[in-house]
C-alpha positions as CSV (number, residue, x, y, z in Angstrom):
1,X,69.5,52.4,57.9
2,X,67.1,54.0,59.9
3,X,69.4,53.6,63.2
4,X,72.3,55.1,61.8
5,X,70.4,58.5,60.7
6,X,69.1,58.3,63.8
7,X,72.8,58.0,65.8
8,X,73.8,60.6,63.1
9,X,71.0,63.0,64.2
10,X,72.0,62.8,68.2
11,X,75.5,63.2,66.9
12,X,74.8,66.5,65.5
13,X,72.4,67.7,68.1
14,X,75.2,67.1,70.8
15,X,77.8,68.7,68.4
16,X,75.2,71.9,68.2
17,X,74.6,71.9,72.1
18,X,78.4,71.5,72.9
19,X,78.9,74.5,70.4
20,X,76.5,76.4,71.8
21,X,77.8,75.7,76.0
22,X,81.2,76.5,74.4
23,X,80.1,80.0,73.1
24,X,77.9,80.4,76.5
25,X,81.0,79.5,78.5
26,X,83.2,82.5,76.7
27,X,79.9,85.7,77.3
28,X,80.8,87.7,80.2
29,X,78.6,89.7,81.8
30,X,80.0,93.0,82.5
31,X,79.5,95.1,85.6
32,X,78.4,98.1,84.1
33,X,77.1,100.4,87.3
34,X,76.3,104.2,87.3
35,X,79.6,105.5,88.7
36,X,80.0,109.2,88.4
37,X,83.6,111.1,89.2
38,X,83.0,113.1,91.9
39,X,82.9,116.8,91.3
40,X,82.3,116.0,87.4
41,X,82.8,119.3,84.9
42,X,80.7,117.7,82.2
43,X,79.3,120.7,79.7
44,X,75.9,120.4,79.3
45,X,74.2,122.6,76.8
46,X,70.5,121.8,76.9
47,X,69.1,124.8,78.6
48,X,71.6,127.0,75.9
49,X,71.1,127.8,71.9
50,X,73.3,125.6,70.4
51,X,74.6,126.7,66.7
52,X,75.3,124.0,64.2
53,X,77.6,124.4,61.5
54,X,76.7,124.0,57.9
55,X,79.8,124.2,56.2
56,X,83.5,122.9,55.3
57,X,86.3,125.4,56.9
58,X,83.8,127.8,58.3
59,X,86.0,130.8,60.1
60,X,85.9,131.3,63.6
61,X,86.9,135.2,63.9
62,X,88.4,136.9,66.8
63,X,85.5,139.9,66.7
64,X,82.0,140.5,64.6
65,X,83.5,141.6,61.4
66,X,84.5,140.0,58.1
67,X,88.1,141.2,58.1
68,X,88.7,140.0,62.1
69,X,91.4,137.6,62.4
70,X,90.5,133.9,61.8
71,X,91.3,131.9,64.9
72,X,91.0,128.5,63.8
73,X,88.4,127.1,60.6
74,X,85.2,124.5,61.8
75,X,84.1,121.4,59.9
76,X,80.8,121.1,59.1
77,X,78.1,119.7,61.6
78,X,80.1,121.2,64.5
79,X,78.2,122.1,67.6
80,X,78.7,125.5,69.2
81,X,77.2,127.0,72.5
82,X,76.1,130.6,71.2
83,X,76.8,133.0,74.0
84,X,75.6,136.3,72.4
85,X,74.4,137.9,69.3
86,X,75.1,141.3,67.7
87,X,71.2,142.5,67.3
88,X,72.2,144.2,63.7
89,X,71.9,142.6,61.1
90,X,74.5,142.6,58.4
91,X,75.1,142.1,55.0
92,X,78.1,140.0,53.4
93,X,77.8,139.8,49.1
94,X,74.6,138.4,48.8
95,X,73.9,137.0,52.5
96,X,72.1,138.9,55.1
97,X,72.2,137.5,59.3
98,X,73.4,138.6,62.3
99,X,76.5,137.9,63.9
100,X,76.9,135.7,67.0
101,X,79.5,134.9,69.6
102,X,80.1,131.3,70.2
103,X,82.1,128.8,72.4
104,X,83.3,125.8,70.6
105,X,85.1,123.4,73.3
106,X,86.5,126.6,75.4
107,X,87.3,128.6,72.7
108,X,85.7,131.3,72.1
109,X,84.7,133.7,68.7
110,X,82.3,135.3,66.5
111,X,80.6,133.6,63.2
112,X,78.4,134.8,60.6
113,X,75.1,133.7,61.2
114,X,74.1,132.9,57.3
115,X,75.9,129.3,57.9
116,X,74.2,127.8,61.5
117,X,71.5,126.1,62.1
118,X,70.3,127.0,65.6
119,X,68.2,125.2,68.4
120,X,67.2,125.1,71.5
121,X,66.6,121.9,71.9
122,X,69.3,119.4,72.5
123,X,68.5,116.0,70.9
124,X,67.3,118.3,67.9
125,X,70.6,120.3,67.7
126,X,72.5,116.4,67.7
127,X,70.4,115.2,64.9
128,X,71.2,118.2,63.1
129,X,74.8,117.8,63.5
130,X,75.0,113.7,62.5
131,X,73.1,114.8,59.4
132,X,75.6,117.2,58.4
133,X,78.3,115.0,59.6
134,X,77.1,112.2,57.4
135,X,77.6,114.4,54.4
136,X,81.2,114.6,55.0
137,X,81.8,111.9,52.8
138,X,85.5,112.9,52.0
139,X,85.6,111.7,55.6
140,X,84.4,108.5,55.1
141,X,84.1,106.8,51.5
142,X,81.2,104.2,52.7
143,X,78.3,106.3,53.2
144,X,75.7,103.2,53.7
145,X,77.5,102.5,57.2
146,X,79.7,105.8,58.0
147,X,80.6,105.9,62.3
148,X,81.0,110.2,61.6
149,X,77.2,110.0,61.1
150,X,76.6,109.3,64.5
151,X,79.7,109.8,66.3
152,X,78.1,112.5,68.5
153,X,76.4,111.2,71.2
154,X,76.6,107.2,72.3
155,X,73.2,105.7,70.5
156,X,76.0,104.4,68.3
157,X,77.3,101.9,70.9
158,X,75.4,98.6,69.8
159,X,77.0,99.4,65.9
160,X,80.4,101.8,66.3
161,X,81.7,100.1,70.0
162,X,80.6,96.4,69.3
163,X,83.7,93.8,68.1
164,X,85.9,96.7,68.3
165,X,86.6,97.3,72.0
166,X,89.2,95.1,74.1
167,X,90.7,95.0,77.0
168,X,92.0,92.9,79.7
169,X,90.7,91.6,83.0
170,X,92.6,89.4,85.1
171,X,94.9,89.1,82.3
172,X,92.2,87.7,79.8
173,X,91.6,89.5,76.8
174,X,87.8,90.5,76.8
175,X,85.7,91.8,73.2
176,X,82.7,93.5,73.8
177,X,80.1,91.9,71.9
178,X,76.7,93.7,73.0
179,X,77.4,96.9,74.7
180,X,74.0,98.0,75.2
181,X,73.5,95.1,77.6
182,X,77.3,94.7,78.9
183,X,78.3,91.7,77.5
184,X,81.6,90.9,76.3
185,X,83.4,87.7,75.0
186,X,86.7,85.8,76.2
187,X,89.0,85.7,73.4
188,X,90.9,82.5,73.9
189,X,94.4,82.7,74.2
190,X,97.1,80.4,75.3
191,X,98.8,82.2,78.1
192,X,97.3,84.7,79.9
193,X,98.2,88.4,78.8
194,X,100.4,91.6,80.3
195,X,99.7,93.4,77.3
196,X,98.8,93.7,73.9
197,X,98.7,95.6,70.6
198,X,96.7,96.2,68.1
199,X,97.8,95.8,64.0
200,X,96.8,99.0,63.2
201,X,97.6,98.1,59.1
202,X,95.2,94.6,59.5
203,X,92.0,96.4,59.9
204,X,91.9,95.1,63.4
205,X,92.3,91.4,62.4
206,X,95.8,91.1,64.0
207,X,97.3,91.8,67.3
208,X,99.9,91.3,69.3
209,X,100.1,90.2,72.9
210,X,103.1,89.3,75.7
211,X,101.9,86.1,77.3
212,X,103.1,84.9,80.6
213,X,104.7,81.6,80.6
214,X,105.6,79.3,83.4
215,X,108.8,80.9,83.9
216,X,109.0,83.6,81.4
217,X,107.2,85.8,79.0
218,X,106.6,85.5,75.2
219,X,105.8,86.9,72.0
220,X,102.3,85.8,70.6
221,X,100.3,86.9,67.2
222,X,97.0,86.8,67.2
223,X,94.9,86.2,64.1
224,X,91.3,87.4,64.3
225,X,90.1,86.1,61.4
226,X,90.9,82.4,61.8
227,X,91.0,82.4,65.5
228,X,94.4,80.6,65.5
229,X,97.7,82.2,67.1
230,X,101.3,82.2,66.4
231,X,104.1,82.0,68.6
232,X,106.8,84.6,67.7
233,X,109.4,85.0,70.5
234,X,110.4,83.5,73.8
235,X,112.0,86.2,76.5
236,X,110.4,89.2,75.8
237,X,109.5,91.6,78.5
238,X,108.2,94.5,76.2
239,X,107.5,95.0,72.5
240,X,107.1,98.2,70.1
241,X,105.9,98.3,66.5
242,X,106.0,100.4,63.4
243,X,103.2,98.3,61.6
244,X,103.3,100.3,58.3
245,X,106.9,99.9,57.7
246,X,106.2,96.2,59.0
247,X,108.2,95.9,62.0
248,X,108.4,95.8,65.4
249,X,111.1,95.7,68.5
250,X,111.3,93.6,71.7
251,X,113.2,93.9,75.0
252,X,113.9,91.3,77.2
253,X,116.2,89.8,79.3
254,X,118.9,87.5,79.0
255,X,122.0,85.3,81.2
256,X,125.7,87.0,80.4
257,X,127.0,83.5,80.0
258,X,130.6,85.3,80.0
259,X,130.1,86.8,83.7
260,X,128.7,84.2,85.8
261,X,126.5,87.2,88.2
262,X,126.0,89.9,85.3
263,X,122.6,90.4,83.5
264,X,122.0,91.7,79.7
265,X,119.4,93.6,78.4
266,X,118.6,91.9,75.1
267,X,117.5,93.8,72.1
268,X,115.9,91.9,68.6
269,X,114.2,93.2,65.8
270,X,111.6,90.9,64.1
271,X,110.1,91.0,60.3
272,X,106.7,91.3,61.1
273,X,106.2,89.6,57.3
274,X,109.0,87.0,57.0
275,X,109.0,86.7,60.8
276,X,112.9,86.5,60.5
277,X,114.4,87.8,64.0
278,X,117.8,89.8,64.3
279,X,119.3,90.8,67.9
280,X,121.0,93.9,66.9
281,X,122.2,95.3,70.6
282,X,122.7,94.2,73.9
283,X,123.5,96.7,77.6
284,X,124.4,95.4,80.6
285,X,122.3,95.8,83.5
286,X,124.1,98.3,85.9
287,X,122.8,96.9,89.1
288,X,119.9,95.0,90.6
289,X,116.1,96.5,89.8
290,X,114.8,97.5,93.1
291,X,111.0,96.3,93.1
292,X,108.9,98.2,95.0
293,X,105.8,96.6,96.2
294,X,103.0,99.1,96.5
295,X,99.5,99.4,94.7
296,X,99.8,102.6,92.3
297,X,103.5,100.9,91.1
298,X,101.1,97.4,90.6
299,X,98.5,98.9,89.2
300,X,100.9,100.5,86.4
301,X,102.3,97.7,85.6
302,X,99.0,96.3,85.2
303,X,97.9,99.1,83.0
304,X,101.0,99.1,80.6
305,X,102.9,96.3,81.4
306,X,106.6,95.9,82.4
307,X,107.9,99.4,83.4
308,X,110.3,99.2,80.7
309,X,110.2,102.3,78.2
310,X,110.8,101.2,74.5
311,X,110.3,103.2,71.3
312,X,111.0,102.7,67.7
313,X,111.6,105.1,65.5
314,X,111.2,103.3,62.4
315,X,112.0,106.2,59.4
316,X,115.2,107.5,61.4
317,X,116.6,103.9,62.4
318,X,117.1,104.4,65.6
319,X,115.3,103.1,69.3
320,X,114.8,104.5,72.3
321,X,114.7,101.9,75.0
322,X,115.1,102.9,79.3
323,X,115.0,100.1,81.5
324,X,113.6,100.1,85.1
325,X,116.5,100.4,87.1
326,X,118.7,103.4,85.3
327,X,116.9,107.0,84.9
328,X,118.3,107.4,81.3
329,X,117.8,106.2,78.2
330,X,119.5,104.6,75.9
331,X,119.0,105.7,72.3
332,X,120.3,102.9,69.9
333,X,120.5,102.2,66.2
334,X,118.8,99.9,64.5
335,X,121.9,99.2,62.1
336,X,125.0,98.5,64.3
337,X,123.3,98.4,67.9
338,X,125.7,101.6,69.0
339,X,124.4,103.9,71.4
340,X,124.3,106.3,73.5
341,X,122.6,107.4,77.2
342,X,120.8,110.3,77.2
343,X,118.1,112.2,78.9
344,X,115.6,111.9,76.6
345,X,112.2,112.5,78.3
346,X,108.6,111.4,76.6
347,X,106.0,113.8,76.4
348,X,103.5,113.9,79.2
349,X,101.0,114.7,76.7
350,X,98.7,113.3,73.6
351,X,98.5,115.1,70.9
352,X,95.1,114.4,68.9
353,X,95.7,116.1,66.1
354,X,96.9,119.9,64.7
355,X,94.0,121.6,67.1
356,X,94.2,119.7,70.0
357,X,96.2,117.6,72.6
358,X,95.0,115.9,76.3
359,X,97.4,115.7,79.6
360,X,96.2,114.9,83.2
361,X,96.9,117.6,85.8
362,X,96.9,117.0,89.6
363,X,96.2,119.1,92.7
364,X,94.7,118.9,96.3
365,X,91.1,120.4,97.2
366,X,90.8,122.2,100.4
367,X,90.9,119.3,102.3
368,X,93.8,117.8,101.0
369,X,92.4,115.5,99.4
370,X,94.0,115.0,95.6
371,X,92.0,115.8,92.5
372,X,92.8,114.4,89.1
373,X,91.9,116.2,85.6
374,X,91.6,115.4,82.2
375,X,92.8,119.0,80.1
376,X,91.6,119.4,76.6
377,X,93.8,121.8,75.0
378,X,93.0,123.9,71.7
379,X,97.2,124.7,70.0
380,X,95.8,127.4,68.4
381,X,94.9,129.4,70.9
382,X,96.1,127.8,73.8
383,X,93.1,127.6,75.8
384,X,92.8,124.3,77.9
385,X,89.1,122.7,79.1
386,X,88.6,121.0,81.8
387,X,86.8,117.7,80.9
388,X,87.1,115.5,83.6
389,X,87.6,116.4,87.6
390,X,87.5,113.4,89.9
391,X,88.9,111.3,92.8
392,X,89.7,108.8,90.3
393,X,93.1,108.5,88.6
394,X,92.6,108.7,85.2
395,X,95.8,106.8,84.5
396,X,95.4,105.5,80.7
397,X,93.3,107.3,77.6
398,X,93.1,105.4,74.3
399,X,91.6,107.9,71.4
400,X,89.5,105.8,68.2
401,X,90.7,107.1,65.1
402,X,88.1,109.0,64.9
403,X,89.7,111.2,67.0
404,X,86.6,112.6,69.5
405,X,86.0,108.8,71.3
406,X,87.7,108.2,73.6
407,X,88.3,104.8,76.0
408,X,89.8,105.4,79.5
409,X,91.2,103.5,82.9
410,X,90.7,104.8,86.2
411,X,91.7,104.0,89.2
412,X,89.8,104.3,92.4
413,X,92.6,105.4,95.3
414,X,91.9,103.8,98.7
415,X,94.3,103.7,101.1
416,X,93.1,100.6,102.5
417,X,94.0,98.5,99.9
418,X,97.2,95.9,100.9
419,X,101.0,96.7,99.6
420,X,100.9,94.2,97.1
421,X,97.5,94.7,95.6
422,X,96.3,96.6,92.7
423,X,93.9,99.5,93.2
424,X,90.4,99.3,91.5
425,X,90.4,100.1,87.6
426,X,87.2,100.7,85.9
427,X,87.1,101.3,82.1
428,X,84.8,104.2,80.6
429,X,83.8,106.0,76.6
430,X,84.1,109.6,76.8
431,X,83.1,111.5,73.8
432,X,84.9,115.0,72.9
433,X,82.5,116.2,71.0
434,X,79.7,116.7,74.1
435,X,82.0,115.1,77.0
436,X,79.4,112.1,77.8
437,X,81.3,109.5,79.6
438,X,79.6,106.1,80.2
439,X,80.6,102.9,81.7
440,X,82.1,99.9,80.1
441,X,83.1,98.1,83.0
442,X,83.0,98.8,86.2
443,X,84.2,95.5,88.1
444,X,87.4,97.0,90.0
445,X,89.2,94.9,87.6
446,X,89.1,96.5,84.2
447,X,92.2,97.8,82.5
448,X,94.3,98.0,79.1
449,X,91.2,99.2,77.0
450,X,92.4,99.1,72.7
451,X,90.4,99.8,69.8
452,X,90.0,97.3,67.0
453,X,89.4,99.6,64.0
């Protein structure tokens, strides 16, 4: 009696020490070192007053007067630089301040004093605005664990960034797990990954990856939950989704068994629910894709897969879908398959929301040298901030849902690096509420950055 407890003890000890080698084996350390973009046109606003908004829908008015046009409303717990302030002091109903003129992200206006809260200290003026963010409660219904609270600088990262950042190294799916100390976990898949997305309708528990096979691609789900995965579809060189209506599209390529030298371009739609799978058009490829070997053309690929562009537009029935070799692109319906070539061109920018959109701009320095930008651009008024100026190729931005965090890929340009090689990525947080940027991952091989939730 006594011997089998004791075998049954070892047996469980080695189960618990296998367990716990397993879960060492998956922790990756990340390389997380200070890397600043060179000629960096990061605000700062400690040396500045700094206004705080203390209201819903406050107006920001073109002049110092209560009947001044409005140019756009601020939510409360807003920050503000405060440029100037009108010395007399006015009286609106029963409220008596001054007024004072006020940059908020590049633009610029006048608000009534009676509703900011104004420091001069930094750190003071942030805790002042994630209190008044955390009273936003129509932003966020769970007030015991609300991310606006704190969304302003990055002391959130061990709560708000933690199991909800991913992305890929060496075509591995990483999850950052402790991002105060850089450590992130291998999430085990079967074949290694081009690219992936993210069930945006599944809380974060489901996504969707294209895994490489031994001689072609396919379609893999992802289940967070129970760790387990499903696979979907074989041949698939690119996918789309429309996760609230509950599908998805996927291109890939297929053998015209008809014309013994002729390719297809196959087109399926799949039941994201039923998993039922409907090919409902196929093109023929109109010659040979030229592949051109060089490491800006890798490292795209790298960042967002197959250079195949594919888009459904669930609601109107219809895709849009451009392979690699033709310059047009095809704009097909989801009913019959017809379509039609046209020149159809996607926006070069990200729209954030009503206010505000982000594009990267270009140009050379004095010595020729290139010099990439990230613009922040208010639609109201049309003014654009520069956020970011570097060497760096900020080639890929991902934006939380929360709208002001931000996950970004760049690439560091050397010339040096061989024809068929990718050039370094690094992945970063940027927050557009104070334009902090910190590093996630700075290994040189660090790209495809998703949020979870």
């Amino acid at each position: 009696m006594k011997r089998s407890i004791c075998l049954s003890i070892i047996a469980i000890l080695f189960f618990l020490c296998c367990c716990k080698a397993r879960h060492t084996e998956n922790t990756i350390v990340l390389d997380k070192n200070t890397f600043t973009p060179a000629s960096s046109s990061f605000s700062t606003v400690k040396n500045n007053l700094i206004g705080i908004v203390t209201v819903n829908r406050l107006r920001l008015r073109s002049s110092n007067d209560v009947y001044a046009k409005t140019i756009r409303y601020l939510d409360q717990g807003e920050m503000l630089n405060i440029i100037a302030k009108d010395e007399k002091r006015i009286r609106i109903n029963n409220m008596e301040d001054h007024w004072y003129q006020v940059d908020f992200n590049g633009t610029k206006g006048w608000i009534f004093g009676y509703y900011l809260e104004i420091y001069s200290d930094y750190l003071q003026a942030q805790e002042a605005s994630n209190r008044y963010k955390g009273s936003r409660s129509a932003l966020d219904n769970d007030k015991s664990d609300n991310p606006i609270a704190v969304r302003t600088g990055f002391e959130f990262g061990e709560r708000f960034i933690n199991n909800n950042l991913l992305f890929l190294s060496d075509g591995q799916l990483l999850e950052v797990t402790d991002f105060v100390n850089g450590k992130a976990e291998t999430v085990l898949l079967s074949a290694p990954v081009e690219s992936y997305i993210v069930d945006t309708e599944s809380n974060g528990e489901l996504l969707y990856y294209i895994g490489k096979q031994s001689r072609t691609k396919a379609l893999y789900r992802y289940d967070f939950r129970t760790k387990s995965e499903t696979l979907l579809l074989k041949d698939v060189e690119k996918m789309t989704f429309d996760f609230h209506s509950g599908y998805g599209v996927v291109a890939g390529e297929s053998n015209n068994i008809d014309r013994k030298n002729a390719n297809q371009w196959k087109l399926r739609k799949i039941n994201l629910q039923t998993e039922k799978v409907t090919e409902f058009a196929a093109i023929e490829k109109v010659n040979k894709e030229n592949i051109i070997i060089e490491p800006l053309y890798n490292s795209l690929l790298r960042e967002r897969g197959r250079q195949i562009y594919l888009e459904l537009d669930y609601p109107h029935g219809v895709v849009y879908f451009r392979p690699p070799e033709e310059d047009k692109v095809y704009l097909i319906s989801l009913e019959d398959g017809n379509f039609i070539r046209t020149m159809f061109i996607p926006e070069d920018y990200f729209v954030i929301d009503a206010n505000r959109s982000l594009s990267i701009e270009h140009s050379f320095d004095d010595n020729g040298v290139i010099k990439y930008s990230l613009q922040l651009k208010d639609n109201i008024s049309g003014y654009t901030k520069e956020i970011i100026k570097t060497s760096e190729n900020p080639i890929n931005f991902v934006l939380h849902k929360y709208k002001d965090l931000m996950a970004v890929t760049m690439l560091q340009m050397k010339q040096e690096i061989p024809q068929d090689k990718c050039y370094p990525s690094f992945i970063y947080i940027m927050s557009l509420s104070n334009y902090s940027i910190i590093p996630v991952s700075t290994s040189g091989n660090s790209y495809q950055p998703q949020w979870r939730r």
